[in-house]
Structures are given as C-alpha cells and as structure tokens.
N, C-alpha and C positions, 0 to 999 in steps of 0.2 A: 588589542586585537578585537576588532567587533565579529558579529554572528559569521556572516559569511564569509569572513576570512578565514574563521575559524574550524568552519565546513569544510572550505576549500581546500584548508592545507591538509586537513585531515585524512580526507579523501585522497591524497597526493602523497601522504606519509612525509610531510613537512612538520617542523617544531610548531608545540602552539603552544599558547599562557596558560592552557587546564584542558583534559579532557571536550573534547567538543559531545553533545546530548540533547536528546530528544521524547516527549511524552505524546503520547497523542490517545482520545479516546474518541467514544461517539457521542452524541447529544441528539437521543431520540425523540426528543419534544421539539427544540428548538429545531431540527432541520429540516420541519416541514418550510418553511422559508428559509428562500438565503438571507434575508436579513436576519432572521434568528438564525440561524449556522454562524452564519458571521458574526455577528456578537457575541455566540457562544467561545467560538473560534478566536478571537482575538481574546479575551478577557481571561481566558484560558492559557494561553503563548505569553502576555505580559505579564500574569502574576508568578507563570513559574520559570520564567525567562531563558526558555527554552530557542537552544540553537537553529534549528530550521519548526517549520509547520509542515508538518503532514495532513493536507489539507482533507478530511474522513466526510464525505457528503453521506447520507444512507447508502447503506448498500448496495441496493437496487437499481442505484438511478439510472444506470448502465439499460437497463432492459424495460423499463416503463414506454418510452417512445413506440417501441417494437411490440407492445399492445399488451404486457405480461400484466397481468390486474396485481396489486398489492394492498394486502391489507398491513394499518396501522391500528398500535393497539393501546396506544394515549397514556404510555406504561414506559417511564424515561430507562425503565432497567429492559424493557423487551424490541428487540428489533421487530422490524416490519419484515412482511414475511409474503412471498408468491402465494396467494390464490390458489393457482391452477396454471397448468402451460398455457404459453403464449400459443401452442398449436399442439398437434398430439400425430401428428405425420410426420413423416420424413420430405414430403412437398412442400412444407412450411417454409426449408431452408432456403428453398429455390425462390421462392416466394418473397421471402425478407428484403424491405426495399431499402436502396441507401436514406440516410437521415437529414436535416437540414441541423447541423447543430448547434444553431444561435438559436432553436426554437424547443418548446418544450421543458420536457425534465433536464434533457445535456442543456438549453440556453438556461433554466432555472439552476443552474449548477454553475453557469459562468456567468451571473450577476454574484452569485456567493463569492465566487470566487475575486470579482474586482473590489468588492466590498471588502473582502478582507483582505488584500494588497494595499487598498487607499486606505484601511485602519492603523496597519504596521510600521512599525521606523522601514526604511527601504532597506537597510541593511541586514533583514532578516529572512532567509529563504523560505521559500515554499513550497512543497511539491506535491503535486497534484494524485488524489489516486488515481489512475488507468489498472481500470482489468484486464488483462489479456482476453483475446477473443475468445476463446476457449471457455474460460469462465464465465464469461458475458452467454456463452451459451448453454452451461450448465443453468444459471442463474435465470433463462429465458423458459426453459422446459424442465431445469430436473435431471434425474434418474431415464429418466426419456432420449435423453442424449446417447447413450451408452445404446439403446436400442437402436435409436435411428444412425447411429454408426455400423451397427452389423447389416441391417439393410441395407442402406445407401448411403455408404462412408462418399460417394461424388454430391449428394443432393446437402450433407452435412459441411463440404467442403467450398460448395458454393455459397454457402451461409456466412461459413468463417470468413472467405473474402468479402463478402458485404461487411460485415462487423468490423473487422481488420480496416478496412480501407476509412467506414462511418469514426471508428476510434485514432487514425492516424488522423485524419482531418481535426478531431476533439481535440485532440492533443496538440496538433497547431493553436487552436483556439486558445485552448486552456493557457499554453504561455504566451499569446496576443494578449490575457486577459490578466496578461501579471504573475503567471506560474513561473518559478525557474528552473523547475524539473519536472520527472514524473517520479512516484511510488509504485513500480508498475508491479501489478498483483497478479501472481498466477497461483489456483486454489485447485489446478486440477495434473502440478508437474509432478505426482507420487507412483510409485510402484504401485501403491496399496489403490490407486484407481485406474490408473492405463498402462500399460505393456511403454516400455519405452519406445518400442518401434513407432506404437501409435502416437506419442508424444512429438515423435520426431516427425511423423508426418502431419498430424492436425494442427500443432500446436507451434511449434518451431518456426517456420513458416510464418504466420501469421502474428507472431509475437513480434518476430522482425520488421514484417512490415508497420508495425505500430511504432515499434523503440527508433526506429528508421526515421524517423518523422520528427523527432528531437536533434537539434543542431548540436554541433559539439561542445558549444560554451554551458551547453546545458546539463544540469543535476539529474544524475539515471539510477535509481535506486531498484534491486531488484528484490521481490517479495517473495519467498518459497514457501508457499503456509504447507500447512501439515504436516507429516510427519512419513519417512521413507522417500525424501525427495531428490530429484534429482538434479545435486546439489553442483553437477559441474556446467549446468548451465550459467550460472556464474561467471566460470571462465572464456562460453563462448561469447555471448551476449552482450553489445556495446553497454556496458552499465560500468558505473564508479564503485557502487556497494553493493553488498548484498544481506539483506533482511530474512531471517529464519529462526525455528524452534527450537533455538541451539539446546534447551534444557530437556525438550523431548523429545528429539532425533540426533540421528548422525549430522554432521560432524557437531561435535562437542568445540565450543569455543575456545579451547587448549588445542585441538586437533585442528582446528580449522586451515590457518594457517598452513599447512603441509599441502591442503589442497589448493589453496587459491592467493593470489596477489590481492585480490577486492577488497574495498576496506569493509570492514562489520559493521552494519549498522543493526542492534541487538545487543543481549549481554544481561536482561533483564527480564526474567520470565515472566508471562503474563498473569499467571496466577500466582506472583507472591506482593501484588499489588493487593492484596487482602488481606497480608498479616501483617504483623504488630509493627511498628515502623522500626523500632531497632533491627528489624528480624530484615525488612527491605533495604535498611542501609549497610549490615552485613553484605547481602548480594551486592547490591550494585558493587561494596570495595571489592567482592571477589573476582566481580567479572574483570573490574578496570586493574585488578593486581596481575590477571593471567596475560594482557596487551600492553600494560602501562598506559593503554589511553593512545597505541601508535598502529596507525589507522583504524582504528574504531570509536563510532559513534556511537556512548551508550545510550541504549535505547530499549524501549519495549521488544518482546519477540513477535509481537501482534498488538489488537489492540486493548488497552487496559481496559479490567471490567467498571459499567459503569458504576460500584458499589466503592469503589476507591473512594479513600477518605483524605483529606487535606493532611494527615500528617506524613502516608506514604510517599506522597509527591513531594513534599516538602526534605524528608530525608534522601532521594536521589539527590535535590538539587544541592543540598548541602555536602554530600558524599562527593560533589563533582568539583566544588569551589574549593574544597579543605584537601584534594586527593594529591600525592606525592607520589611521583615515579618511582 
C-alpha cells in the first residue's frame, strides 16, 4: 500500500497495512524562496517518510499582495511577523482589490509549490495550506478587525468576498500546480474570539465559498486552531478530516468520535515535540491505542516547533511502523 492509498482509505475508514501519518513544521529561512521552501520541503517529507505534505509556506503569504508590510527576522526559530495594518479603516475593506494569483507572493507560493510536486514520488499527497478568509483578515489588520466589525460589519463583509473569491481562485491554482488538497486553516473559529452568531455570519459563508472551489476527488482537511472551538463545523463543512488541539481543548481525542464521522488528522500535541523522545513515542502509542489507527491520521495538533530535534521525529515514525491494533 503506497502513501496515497493509504490516506485514502484512511480517510474512508478502509483497512490499511499501519496507521497512516503526517509531520509538518516551518522553515523560517528557507522560505523566503520557493526553491528554499521546496528543498526544505521535500528533504523533510523523504527522510521521515511521511504520508501526505502539508505544504506550510510563511504565514503571511496569504496577505503581503494586499500591501500588509512584513517584517523577517533572519532567526529560523522566529516567524515573520505584520508591520502594521494593511489599512487602519473600515473603507479599506471596500477598498481591497481582487488579486492576480499567478503573480506575487500567491504566484511565489505556486512556483514552491510545482517545485515540490516535480521533487516527490507522485504517489505522495500534498495539501496545500489555505486560510480561511476570515483569518486572512485577521492576518491583514490585526486586532483591528474585531473594530471595524462593530462599525461596519457590510464594509468588513465586502472584503471577506474579495478574499473569499481571490482564495477560491488560489486554490484552483494551487491544485493546477500539483496540490491534491487543501489544509484549510481557520485561526478565528473560537468562542474565546467571536460570538458564534458572528461566525456563522462572517465566516461560514465565506469558508464555503473557498472549500467550494475544491472538486470532489480532492483532499479537504479541516484546521480548528485554538482552543474553545467550534468544533461541529466539522460536520457541516465538505472536508474528509478534521485537524485540532485535541490535547488543549474540547473534544479530547477519546470523545471525539461521539461528535463527528471525520477522520482525525491529529493525536500528537504540538508541544511534546520537545521532550525526550521516549516521552514522544509514549504519546504518539497513546493517541493510535484510543483509534487503533481507524480513521485517523496521526499527526501534529499544529505545527511542530522549530526546536524539534531528529530523535522526536524519528520516534513517531517508528511508533507508526512497529504499531498493532
């Protein structure tokens, strides 16, 4: 059974020959190029022979086009971090033009991306990250969002469609350019930052029109970062899995199950990628003893820090080839 069969059945709660598994982190030096991304990228996926790529460009690249300055800090352990807002109004939103997305930082991101498809055996998936528009507008102003939604949740909502429509088009591209899914990130679906109402109107919406944009034979992976989220988006939302903090939020990866058919892609918190690698290969057996490895991808709950050390990764992947249901 190669990689992608072994996704696929996974995702499907079909038998496979061992747990199917995924690592992914960043590479803050390397990906000021996509040839450094890509290189990082593959060389990364081959030594730990990991089932699909979770393809992690910076952060940002989502919002640099739309004029957000970003400073870099030549420091492979510090992300690159916003400036200042792209705008500091609520007119901004109105304002926000669609994108050309062969050009710029989105086409600097789908040169990465063919680069690392033509590195790969083909039988290895990929999947691209997509931010929800939402986040992409967090990421654009900030803290500044949350304002210019009490003023002018229409001039806020005219933006999202801009974003929405410039990221459904990216994400055509993105599997033109060799993706076979998306990672689609939403870092703003929590209690602990918007009313669900508000979710369901700014965000919901606009999520759809992006995931909408992905044909059916394609890999839909859903990201709930943080923690108090709202986790039964899961079950409305065209996706195959779903990605979350299972170790510091609701639903716990025992519980999970109760709530949703999706398979888990998670099971491995992001911060025990730090300690001592017996202590990492404990977890990983605990997460795959609570599933047996049936629909779940183990995987990070996020992405690993860059201080991981070759022997923690080294013990997932042995935890996964030596694991019995």
């Amino acid at each position: 059974m190669n990689a992608r069969e072994r996704v696929w059945a996974t995702l499907h709660g079909e038998p496979t020959d061992r747990p199917a598994f995924s690592l992914w982190r960043h590479f803050h030096d390397e990906d000021e190029t996509p040839e450094g991304l890509a290189a990082a990228t593959i060389e990364f996926a081959v030594r730990w022979e990991v089932d699909f790529v979770k393809h992690t460009p910076m952060g940002m690249y989502a919002v640099e086009d739309w004029g957000t300055p970003i400073r870099r800090f030549n420091d492979p352990h510090r992300a690159p971090e916003r400036i200042r807002p792209a705008f500091t109004t609520p007119d901004g939103w109105r304002a926000l033009p669609p994108l050309d997305v062969q050009r710029g930082a989105l086409g600097r991101e789908l040169r990465g991306l063919r680069l690392v498809r033509g590195g790969l055996p083909p039988d290895i998936p990929i999947l691209m990250t997509i931010f929800s528009p939402l986040t992409v507008a967090y990421k654009m102003v900030g803290d500044l969002l949350f304002e210019h939604i009490a003023q002018d949740a229409d001039a806020v909502k005219t933006g999202l469609r801009t974003i929405a429509e410039t990221m459904a088009r990216y994400t055509e591209a993105c599997l033109a350019a060799g993706a076979d899914g998306v990672f689609f990130a939403t870092q703003l679906a929590s209690a602990d930052i918007l009313p669900r109402a508000t979710y369901a109107e700014l965000g919901e919406p606009f999520d759809r029109l992006v995931l909408d944009a992905c044909p059916e034979h394609t890999i839909r992976v859903l990201h709930l970062h943080g923690v108090n989220t709202f986790f039964e988006l899961a079950n409305t939302y065209p996706v195959h899995g779903v990605s979350w903090h299972d170790h510091e939020t609701a639903p716990s990866l025992a519980d999970a199950r109760e709530q949703t058919e999706r398979a888990f892609v998670t099971g491995l918190d992001r911060r025990i990628f730090l300690e001592p690698a017996d202590v990492v290969a404990e977890h990983a057996r605990a997460a795959l003893a609570i599933t047996g490895g049936y629909k779940h991808i183990l995987a990070p709950s996020c992405v690993i820090p860059t201080q991981v050390d070759d022997a923690a990764l080294a013990a997932v992947v042995d935890v996964v080839h030596t694991f019995r249901a």
